[in-house]
VOGU-3710 file (C-alpha; in Angstrom, 3 decimals, decimal comma):
1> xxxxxxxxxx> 19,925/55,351/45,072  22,695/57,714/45,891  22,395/61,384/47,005  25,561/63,294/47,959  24,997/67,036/49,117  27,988/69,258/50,155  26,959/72,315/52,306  30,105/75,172/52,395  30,230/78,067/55,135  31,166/80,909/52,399
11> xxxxxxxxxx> 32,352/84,326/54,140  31,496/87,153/51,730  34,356/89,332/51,127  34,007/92,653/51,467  36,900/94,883/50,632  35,890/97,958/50,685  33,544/98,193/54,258  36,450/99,361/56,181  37,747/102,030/53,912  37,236/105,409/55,983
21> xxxxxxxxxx> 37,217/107,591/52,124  34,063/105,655/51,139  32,906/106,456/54,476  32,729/110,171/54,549  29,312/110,422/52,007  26,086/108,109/51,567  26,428/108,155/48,162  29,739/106,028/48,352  27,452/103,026/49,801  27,184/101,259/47,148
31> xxxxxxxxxx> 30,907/100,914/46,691  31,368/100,360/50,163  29,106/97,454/50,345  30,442/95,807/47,758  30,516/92,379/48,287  31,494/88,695/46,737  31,973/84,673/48,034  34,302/82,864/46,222  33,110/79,288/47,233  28,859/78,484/46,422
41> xxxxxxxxxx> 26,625/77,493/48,971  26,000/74,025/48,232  26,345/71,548/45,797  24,401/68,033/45,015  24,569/65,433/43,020  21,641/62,367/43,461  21,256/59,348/41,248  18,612/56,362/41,126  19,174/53,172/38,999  15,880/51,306/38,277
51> xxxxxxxxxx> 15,972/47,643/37,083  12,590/45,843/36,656  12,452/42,363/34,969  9,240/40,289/34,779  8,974/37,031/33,119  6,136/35,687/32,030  5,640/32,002/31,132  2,240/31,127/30,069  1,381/27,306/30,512  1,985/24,925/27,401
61> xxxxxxxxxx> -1,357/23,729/25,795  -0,596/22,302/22,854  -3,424/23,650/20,163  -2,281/21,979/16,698  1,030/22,090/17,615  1,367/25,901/18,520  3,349/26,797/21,648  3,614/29,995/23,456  6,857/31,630/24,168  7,460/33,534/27,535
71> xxxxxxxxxx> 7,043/37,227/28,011  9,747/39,827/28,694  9,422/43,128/30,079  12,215/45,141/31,132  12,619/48,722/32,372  16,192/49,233/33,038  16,301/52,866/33,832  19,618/55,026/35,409  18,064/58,616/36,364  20,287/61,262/38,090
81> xxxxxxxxxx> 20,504/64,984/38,677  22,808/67,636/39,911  23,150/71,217/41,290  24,200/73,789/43,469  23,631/77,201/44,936  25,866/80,212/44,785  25,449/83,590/46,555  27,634/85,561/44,105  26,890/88,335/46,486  24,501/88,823/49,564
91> xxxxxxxxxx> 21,786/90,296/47,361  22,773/88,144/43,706  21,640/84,436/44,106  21,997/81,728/41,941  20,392/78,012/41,710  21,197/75,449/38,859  19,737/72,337/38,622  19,439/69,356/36,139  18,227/66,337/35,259  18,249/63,289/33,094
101> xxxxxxxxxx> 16,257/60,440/32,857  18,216/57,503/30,781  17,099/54,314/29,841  19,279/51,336/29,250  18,576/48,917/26,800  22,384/46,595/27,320  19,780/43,458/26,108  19,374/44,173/22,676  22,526/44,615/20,547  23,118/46,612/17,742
111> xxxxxxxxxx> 21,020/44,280/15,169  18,396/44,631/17,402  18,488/40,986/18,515  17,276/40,447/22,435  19,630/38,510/24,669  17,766/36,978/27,265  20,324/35,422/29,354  21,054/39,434/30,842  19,715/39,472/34,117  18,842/42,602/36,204
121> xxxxxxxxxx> 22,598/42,921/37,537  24,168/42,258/33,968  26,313/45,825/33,424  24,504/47,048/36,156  26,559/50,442/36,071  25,930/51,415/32,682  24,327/54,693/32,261  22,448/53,749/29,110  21,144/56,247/26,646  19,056/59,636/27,343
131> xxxxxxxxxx> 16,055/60,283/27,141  15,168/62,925/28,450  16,585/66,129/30,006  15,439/68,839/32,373  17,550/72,073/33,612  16,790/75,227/35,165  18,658/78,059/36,398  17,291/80,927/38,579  18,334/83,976/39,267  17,516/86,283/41,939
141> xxxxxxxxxx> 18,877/89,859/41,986  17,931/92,692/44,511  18,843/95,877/42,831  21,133/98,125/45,176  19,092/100,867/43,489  17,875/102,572/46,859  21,876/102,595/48,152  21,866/105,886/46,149  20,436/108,556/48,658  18,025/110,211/45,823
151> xxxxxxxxxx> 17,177/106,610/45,021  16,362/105,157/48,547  12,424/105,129/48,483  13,173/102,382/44,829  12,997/99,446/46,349  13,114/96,673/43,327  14,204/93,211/42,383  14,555/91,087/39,553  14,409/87,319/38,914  15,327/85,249/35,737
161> xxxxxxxxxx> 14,125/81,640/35,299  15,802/79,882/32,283  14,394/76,016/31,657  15,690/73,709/28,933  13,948/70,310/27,682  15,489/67,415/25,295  13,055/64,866/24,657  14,750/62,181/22,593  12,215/61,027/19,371  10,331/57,496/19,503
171> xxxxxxxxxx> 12,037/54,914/18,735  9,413/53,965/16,766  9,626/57,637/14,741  13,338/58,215/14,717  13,822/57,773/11,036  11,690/57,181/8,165  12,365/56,007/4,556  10,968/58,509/1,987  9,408/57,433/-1,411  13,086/58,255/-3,243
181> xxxxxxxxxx> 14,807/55,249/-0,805  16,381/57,560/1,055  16,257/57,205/5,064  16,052/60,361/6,927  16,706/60,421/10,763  13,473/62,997/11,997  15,729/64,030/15,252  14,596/64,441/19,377  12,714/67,747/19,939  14,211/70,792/22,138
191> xxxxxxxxxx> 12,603/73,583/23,975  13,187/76,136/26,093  11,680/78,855/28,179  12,431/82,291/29,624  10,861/84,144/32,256  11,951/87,714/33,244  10,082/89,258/36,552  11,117/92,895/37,234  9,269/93,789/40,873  9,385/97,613/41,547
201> xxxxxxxxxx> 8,135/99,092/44,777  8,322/103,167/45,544  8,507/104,283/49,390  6,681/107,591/48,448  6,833/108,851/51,905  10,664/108,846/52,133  10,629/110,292/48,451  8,689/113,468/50,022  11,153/113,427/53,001  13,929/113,541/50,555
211> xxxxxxxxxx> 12,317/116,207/48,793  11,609/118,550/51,945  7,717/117,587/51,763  7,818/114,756/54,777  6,168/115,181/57,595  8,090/117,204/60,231  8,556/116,044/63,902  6,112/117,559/66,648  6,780/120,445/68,303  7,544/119,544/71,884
221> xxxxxxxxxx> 4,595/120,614/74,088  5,285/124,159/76,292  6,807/123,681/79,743  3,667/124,887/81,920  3,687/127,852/83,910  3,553/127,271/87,802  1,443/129,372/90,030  3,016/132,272/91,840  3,991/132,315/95,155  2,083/134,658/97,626
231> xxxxxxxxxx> 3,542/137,952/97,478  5,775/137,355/94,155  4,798/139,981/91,508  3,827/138,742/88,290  5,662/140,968/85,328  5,042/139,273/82,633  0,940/138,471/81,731  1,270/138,832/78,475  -0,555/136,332/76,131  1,011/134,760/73,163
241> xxxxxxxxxx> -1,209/134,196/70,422  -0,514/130,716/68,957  0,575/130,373/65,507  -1,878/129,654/62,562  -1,236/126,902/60,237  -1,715/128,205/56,356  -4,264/126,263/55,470  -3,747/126,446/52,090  -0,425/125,408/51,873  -0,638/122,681/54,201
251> xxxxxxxxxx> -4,254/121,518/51,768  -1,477/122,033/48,640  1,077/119,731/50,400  -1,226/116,886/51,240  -2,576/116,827/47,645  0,746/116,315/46,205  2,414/113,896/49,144  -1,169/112,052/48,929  0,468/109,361/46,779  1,912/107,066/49,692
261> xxxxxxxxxx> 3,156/103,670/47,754  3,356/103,052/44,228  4,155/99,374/42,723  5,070/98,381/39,156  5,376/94,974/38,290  6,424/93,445/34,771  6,761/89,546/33,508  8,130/88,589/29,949  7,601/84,922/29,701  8,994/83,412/26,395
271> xxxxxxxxxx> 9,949/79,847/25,108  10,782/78,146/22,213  9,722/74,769/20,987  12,460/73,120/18,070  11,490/69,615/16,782  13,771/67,397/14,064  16,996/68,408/16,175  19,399/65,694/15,631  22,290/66,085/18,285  22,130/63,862/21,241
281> xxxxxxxxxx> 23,430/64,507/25,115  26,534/64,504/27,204  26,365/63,336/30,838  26,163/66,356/32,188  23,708/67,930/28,973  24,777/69,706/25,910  25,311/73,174/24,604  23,858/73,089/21,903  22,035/74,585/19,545  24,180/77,782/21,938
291> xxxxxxxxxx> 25,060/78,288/25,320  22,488/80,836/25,737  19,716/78,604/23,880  20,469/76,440/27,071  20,350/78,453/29,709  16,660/80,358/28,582  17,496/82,814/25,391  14,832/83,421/22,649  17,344/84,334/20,375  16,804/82,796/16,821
301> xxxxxxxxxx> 18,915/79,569/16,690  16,830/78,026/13,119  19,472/79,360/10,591  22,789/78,879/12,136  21,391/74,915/13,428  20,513/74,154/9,701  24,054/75,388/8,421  25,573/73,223/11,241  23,942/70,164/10,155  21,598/70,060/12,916
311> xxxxxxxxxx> 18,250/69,600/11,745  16,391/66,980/10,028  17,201/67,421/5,961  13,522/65,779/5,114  11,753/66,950/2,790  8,009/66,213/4,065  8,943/66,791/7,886  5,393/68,309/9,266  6,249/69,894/13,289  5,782/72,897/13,774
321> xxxxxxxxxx> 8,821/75,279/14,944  7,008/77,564/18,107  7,950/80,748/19,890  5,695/82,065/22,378  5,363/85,451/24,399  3,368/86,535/27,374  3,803/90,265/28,497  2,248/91,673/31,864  2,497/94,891/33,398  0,565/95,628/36,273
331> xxxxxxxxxx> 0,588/98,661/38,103  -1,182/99,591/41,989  -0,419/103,085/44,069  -2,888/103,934/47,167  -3,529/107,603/47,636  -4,709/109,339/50,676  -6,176/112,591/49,751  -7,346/113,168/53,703  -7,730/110,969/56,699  -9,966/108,003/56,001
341> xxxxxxxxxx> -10,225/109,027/52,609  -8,066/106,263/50,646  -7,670/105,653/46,521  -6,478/102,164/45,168  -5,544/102,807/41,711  -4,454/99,654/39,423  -3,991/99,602/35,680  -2,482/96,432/33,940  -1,643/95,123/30,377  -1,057/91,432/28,790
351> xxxxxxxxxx> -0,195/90,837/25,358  0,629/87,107/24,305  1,268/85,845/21,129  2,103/82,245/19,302  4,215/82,316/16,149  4,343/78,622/14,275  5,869/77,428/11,175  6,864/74,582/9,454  10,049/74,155/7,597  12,686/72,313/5,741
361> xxxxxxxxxx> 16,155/72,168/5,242  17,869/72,346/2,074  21,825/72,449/1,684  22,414/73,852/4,947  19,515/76,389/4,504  16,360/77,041/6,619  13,437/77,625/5,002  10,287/78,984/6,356  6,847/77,366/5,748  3,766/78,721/6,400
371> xxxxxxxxxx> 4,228/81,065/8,925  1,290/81,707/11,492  1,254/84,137/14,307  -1,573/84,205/17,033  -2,150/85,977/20,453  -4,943/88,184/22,376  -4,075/91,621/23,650  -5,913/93,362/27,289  -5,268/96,665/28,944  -7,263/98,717/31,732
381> xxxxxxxxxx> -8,911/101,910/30,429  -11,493/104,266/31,052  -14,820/104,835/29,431  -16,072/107,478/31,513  -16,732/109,748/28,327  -19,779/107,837/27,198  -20,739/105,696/31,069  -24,020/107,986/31,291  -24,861/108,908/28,319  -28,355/107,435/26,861
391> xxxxxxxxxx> -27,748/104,418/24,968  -31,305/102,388/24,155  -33,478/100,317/21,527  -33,829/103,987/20,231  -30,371/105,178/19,590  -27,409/106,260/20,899  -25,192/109,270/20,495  -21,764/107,308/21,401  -22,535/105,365/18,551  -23,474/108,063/16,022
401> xxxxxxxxxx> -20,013/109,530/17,051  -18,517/106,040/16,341  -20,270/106,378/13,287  -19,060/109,958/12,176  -15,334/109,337/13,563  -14,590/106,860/10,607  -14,451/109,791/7,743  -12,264/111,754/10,179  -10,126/108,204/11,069  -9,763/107,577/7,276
411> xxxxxxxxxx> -8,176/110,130/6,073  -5,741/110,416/9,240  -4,728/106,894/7,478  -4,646/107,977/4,092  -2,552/111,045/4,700  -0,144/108,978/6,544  0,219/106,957/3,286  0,561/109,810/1,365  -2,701/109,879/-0,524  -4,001/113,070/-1,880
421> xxxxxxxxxx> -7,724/112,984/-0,613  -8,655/116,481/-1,880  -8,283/114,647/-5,174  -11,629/113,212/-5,960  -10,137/110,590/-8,161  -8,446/108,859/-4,856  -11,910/108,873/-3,165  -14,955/106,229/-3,595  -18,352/106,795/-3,731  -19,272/107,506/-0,330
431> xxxxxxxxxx> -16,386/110,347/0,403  -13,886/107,537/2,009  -10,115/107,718/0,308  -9,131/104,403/-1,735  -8,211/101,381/0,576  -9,984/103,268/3,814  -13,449/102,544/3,144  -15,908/102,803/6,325  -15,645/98,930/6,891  -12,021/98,797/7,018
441> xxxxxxxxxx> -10,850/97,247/10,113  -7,806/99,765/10,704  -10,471/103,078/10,003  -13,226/101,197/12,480  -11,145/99,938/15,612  -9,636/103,646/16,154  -13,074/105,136/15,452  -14,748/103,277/17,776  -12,340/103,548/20,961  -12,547/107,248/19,964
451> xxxxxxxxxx> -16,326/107,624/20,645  -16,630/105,125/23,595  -13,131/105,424/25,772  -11,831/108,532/27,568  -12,436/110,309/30,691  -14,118/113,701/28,976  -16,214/114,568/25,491  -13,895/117,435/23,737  -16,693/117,739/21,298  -17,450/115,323/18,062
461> xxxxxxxxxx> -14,610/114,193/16,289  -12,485/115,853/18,349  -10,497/112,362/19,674  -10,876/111,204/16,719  -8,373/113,732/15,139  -5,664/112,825/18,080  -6,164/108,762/18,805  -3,610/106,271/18,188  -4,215/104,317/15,075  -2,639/101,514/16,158
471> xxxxxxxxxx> -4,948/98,758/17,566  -2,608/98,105/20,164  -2,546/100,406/22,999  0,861/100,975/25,106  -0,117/102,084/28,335  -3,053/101,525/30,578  -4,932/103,642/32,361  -5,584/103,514/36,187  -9,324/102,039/37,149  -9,404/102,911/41,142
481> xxxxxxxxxx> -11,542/102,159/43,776  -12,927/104,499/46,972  -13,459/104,134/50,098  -14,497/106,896/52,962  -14,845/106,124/56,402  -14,147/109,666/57,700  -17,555/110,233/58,792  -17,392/108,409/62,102  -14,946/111,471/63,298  -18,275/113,450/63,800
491> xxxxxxxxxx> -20,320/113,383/67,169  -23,322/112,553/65,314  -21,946/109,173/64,091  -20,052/108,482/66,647  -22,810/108,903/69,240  -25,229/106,450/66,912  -23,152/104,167/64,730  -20,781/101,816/65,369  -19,344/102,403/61,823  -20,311/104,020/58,801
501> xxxxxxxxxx> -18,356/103,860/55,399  -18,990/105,066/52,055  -17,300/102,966/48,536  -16,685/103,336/45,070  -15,148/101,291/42,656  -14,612/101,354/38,511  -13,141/98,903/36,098  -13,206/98,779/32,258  -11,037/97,020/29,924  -10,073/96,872/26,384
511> xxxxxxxxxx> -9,697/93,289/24,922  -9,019/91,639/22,059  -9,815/88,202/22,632  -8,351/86,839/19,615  -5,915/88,170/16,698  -4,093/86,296/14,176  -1,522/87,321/11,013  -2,622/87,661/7,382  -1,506/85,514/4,503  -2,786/87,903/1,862
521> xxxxxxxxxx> -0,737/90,570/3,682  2,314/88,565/3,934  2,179/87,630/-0,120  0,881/90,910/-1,350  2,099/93,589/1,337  0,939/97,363/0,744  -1,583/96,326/-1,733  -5,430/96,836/-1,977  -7,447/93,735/-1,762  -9,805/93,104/-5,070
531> xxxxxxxxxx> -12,513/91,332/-2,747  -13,005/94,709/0,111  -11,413/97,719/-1,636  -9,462/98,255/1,396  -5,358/97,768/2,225  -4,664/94,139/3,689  -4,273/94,516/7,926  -1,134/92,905/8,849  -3,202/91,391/11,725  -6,727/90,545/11,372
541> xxxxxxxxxx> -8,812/90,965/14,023  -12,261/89,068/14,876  -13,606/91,789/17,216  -13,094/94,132/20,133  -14,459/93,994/23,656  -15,063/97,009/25,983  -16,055/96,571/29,078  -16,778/98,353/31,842  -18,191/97,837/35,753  -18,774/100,308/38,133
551> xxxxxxxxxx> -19,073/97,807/41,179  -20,096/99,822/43,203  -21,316/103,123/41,861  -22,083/103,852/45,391  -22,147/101,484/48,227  -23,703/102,593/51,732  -22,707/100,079/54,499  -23,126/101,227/58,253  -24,362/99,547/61,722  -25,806/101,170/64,312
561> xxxxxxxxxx> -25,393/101,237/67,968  -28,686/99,266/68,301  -27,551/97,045/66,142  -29,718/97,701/62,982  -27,442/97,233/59,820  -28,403/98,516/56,861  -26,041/98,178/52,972  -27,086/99,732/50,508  -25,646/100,030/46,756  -25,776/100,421/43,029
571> xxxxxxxxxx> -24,369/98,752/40,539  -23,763/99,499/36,933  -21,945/97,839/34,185  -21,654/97,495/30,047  -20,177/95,341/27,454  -19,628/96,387/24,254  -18,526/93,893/21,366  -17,643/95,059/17,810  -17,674/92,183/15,142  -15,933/93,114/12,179
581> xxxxxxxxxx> -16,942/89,675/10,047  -20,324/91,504/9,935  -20,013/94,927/11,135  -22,721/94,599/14,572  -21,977/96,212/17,672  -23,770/94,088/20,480  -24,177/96,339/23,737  -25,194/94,574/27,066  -26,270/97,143/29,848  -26,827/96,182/33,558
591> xxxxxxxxxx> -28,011/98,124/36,561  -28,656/96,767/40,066  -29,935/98,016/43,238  -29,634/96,174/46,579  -30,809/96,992/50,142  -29,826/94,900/52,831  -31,209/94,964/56,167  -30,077/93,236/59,363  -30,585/93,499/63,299  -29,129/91,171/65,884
601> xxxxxxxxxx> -31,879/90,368/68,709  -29,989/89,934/71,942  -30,158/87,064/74,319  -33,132/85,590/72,427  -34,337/82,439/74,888  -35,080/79,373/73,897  -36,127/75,579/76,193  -34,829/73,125/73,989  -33,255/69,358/74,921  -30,388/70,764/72,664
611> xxxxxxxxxx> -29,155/72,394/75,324  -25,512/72,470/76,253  -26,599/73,026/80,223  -28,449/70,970/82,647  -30,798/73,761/82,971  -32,503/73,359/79,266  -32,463/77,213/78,491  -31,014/78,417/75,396  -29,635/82,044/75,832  -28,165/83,761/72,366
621> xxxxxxxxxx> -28,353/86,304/69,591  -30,361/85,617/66,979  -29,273/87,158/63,692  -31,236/88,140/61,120  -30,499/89,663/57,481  -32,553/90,200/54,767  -31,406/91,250/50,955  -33,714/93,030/48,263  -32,358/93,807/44,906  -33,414/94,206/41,679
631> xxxxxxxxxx> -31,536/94,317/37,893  -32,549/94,947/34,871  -30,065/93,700/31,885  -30,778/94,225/28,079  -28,786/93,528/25,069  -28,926/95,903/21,990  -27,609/95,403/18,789  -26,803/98,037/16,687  -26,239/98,031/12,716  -23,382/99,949/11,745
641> xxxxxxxxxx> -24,620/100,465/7,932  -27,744/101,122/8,387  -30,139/103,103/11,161  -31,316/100,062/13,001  -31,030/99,575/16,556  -32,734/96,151/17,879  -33,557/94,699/21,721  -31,845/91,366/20,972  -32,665/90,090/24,665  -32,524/91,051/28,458
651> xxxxxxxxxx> -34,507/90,143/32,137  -35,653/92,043/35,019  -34,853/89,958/38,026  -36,098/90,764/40,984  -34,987/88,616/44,480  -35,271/88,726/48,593  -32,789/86,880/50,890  -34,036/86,079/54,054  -31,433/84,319/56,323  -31,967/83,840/60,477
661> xxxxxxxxxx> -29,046/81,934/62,420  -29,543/80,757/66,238  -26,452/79,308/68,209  -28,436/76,415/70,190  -24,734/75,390/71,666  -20,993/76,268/71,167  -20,475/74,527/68,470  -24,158/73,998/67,189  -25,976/76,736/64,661  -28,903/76,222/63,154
671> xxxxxxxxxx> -29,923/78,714/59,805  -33,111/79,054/58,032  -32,755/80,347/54,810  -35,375/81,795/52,013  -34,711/82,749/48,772  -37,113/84,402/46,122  -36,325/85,325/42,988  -38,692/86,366/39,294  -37,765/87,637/36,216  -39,540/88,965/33,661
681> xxxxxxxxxx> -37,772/89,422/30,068  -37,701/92,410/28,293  -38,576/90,874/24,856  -42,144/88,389/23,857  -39,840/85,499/22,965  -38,650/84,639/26,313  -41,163/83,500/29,487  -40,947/84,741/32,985  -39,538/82,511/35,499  -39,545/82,101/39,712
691> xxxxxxxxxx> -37,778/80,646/41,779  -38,276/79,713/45,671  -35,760/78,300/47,724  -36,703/77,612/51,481  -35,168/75,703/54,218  -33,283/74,760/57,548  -29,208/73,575/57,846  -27,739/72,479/61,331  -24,244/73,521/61,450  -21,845/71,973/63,735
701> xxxx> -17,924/72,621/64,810  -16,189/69,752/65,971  -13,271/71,789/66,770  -12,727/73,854/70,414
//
């Protein structure tokens, strides 16, 4: 093995830091920071040259004349890799590395004949033939975004990973003969990946600085007025009065500066996978299919790498060409509306998809077979609109508007198409326009986040008229959670608790778990489909998830000064699950309640031979907690052509935690434990069940 690493001592230039021009204003700062090296950081270069040879001679028995040659097994292997760092400039970074693993095979010539009188050392310096390559390049850039002065609460940065892979075919695979005689080589296989991170942070309380909204310093404190001397007249008794504070401008100013950091994150991962590629490598790697192939682009290389002669020309070849995408946002801000009164808002959205095909190459040209696209799609939203509405075995009103909305849905879609529905002939049986029946995926997915998502009810139908169409939403909406602990500034609590805190939290979600392209659309796009009645979707999808958690609805947690703890909460959550192979929305509902108790009894004693002193007295706390809750969960399903609404399952569980712990030394605890649980299901089919779990556990610390 050899490893050489050169380290430099760059000195970034800076040629305009001195100028007095740029000087004179702030916004000039990011020309008078400008900076460069000419020379990288470091360069390496490693390599490692395997040679294993194992002979195996089996002894001679001579069975009618049969005799057994020796065994060979050889794995010559040269592997080496490269790279370096360069600081372009202080805040643009740049790694590159790569590698290749080669294997020599100098004992079998080009007839495939094996010479066995090569030993280990025989052209020990060759660097045989690859088979396999690895590069990556990374680049980190901090944006000199907050060097402008209206800019300087951005603070954001941006990274680019680009990784490359040639994997050279088996040997065994690397040609084929097809039924015509021919012999077609089937080529290595090439991929490559790109992954774009784009970090965003905003400093909101320098923004309101900026902006005249910042806090202002304190006014220094009046110098106090000494006492008079005997006899000194006092002229001036006059009492200022102080100066009130306009309480409605300073409430006004805290609600908007209540925003105090915002962050906005973003990854685009992408990557290509290209089998039947016939070039080979370079020492140092290759540049082809393109340069920017290479280095991490998802630009389309197919067409241009069949006119070059690239790709395998036969005729049956059966990989599958893959491009891949992954797309998160993610967005937090905390908000302070008043002290101890703090807002964590977060909102986030994914969308990934897999595209595959086959293909074949004809006279230079690519041609496309089969073409499949995949992927699953999830965004934060709100359902508030419909959270406490009645929804049971008897009905629901969410879903009667889900119900209505697809009328109002349709012919938002037919008009877009330009189909005259006040024509009766464009219109089937039921009312619906031609293609839009009420089944049709593209009238039902819009109809149904219409009725169950939003933060208000404008009335029925009414965001139906307005929603999106499109079953894949741009941007997510914040889900937030609460949390109050502003209580404890009152002599009431602070005279009896220790704390006190009040929390909130929601969550909800729009998913679709699976999605995947159509082949009728693809052969017959813009046409009605004789089977349904209704336009082909360009994607077809399974079914829709909404989900939503308020975890906590309310939460209660405080301890007092006597050491009496006492948490309280309520949960309450929903899933909703539209199936569009047979047109059933399932609906699971959940609601929990827990009180937990707990008290600490001081300097509880115990005699025990456990004992850490010579005295045989035990002197701690002994801590004791104790959990009740009870949930009741029930699944409905609901038919959407037809009034029927069915308990399809569900338990009441009720449970008690009882825990006790008991330090007996420093690093000895003992805990008894009981749990009790029952549930009782909500339907005849099921059985109740109980469980009791009851115990002791001796915990020791071998540490200080």
């Amino acid at each position: 093995a050899v490893d050489y690493t050169f380290s430099f001592q760059p000195k970034a230039v800076e040629p305009f830091k001195k100028n007095k021009f740029f000087k004179k204003s702030e916004y000039w700062k990011l020309l008078s920071d400008f900076n460069f090296n000419y020379l990288p950081a470091s360069i390496s270069f490693s390599t490692n040259i395997i040679r294993q040879y194992n002979r195996q001679q089996f002894r001679q028995v001579d069975v009618s004349g049969i005799a057994l040659d020796p065994l060979f097994r050889r794995n010559y292997m040269f592997n080496y890799q490269y790279g370096f760092n360069y600081n372009i400039t202080k805040s643009l970074k740049v790694n590159y590395t790569a590698a290749s693993h080669n294997i020599v095979r100098n004992y079998i010539d080009d007839n495939n004949v094996v010479d066995d009188s090569n030993t280990i050392w025989t052209d020990f310096w060759n660097v045989g033939q690859a088979n396999q390559h690895n590069q990556q390049i990374v680049v980190n850039y901090d944006l000199p975004i907050n060097k402008i002065p209206f800019l300087a609460f951005v603070k954001a940065s941006y990274s680019y990973t680009g990784d490359y892979n040639w994997q050279r075919a088996s040997l065994a695979l690397q040609s084929i003969e097809a039924s015509d005689g021919s012999t077609y080589n089937l080529g290595n296989t090439i991929q490559n990946a790109g992954a774009h991170k784009l970090n965003t942070a905003f400093n909101m309380e320098t923004f309101y600085k900026y902006i005249g909204l910042g806090k202002k310093p304190a006014t220094p404190a009046a110098k106090p007025i000494g006492l008079p001397k005997p006899g000194e007249k006092i002229t001036n008794t006059k009492v200022q009065p102080a100066k009130s504070a306009n309480v409605f401008l300073d409430g006004l100013k805290g609600v908007l500066t209540s925003v105090k950091n915002v962050q906005v994150n973003y990854t685009r991962n992408e990557g290509t996978v290209l089998p039947g590629f016939l070039p080979g490598l370079g020492f140092f790697g290759s540049a082809k299919p393109s340069l920017g192939f290479v280095f991490g682009s998802q630009e389309d290389v197919r067409y241009e790498a069949a006119k070059r002669g690239w790709l395998t020309t036969y005729p049956d070849f059966n990989q599958n060409y893959t491009q891949v995408v992954t797309k998160t946002l993610g967005m937090t801000a905390n908000v302070d509306l008043f002290p101890d009164f703090k807002i964590d808002l977060t909102a986030d959205r994914t969308y990934a998809s897999n595209y595959s095909e086959q293909y074949d190459v004809t006279g230079g040209d690519y041609n496309s077979r089969s073409p499949y696209t995949t992927g699953n799609f999830s965004i934060s939203t709100v359902m508030l609109k419909t959270s406490f509405k009645k929804s049971d075995e008897l009905g629901s009103s969410a879903f009667d508007e889900f119900r209505n909305n697809r009328i109002i849905i349709a012919n938002r879609l037919a008009a877009a198409r330009g189909i005259d529905i006040t024509n009766p002939a464009n219109l089937d049986a039921e009312g619906y326009p031609l293609g839009y029946s009420k089944n049709s995926q593209a009238v039902l997915i819009p109809s149904l986040l219409a009725a169950y998502t939003g933060l208000y009810s404008f009335g029925a139908g009414e965001t139906a008229k307005s929603i999106s169409l499109d079953a894949f939403r741009n941007i997510p909406i914040p889900n937030w959670t609460v949390k109050y602990s502003g209580l404890m500034r009152y002599k009431f609590f602070k005279d009896n608790f220790k704390r006190f805190s009040l929390q909130h939290a929601y969550r909800a979600s729009y998913t679709i778990n699976s999605f995947r392209s159509n082949f009728d659309y693809d052969q017959h796009p813009g046409e009605i489909d004789p089977n349904t009645g209704n336009y082909y979707n360009k994607t077809i999808i399974g079914n829709i998830n909404l989900v939503e958690q308020f975890n906590p609805l309310v939460r209660v947690d405080f301890e007092m000064k006597n050491s009496f703890k006492i948490l309280a909460e309520v949960k309450k959550d929903r899933s909703l699950s539209m199936s569009f192979d047979n047109n059933l929305l399932t609906e699971v509902q959940g609601k929990e309640y827990v009180i937990g108790l707990g008290y600490r009894f001081k300097d509880v004693i115990f005699s025990s031979k456990l004992a850490d002193n010579p005295t045989g007295i035990i002197k701690s706390d002994l801590n004791v907690k104790i959990d009740f809750s009870y949930r009741n969960n029930k699944t409905i399903v609901r038919y959407l052509d037809y009034n029927n609404n069915q308990l399809g399952g569900g338990q009441n569980i009720w449970s008690a935690k009882l825990t006790a712990d008991y330090s007996l030394s420093k690093n000895l605890t003992a805990i008894f434990f009981y749990d009790h649980s029952f549930s009782k299901p909500v339907i005849s089919t099921s059985f109740p069940l109980t469980n009791i779990k009851a115990g002791f556990t001796l915990r020791y610390n071998f540490g200080n």
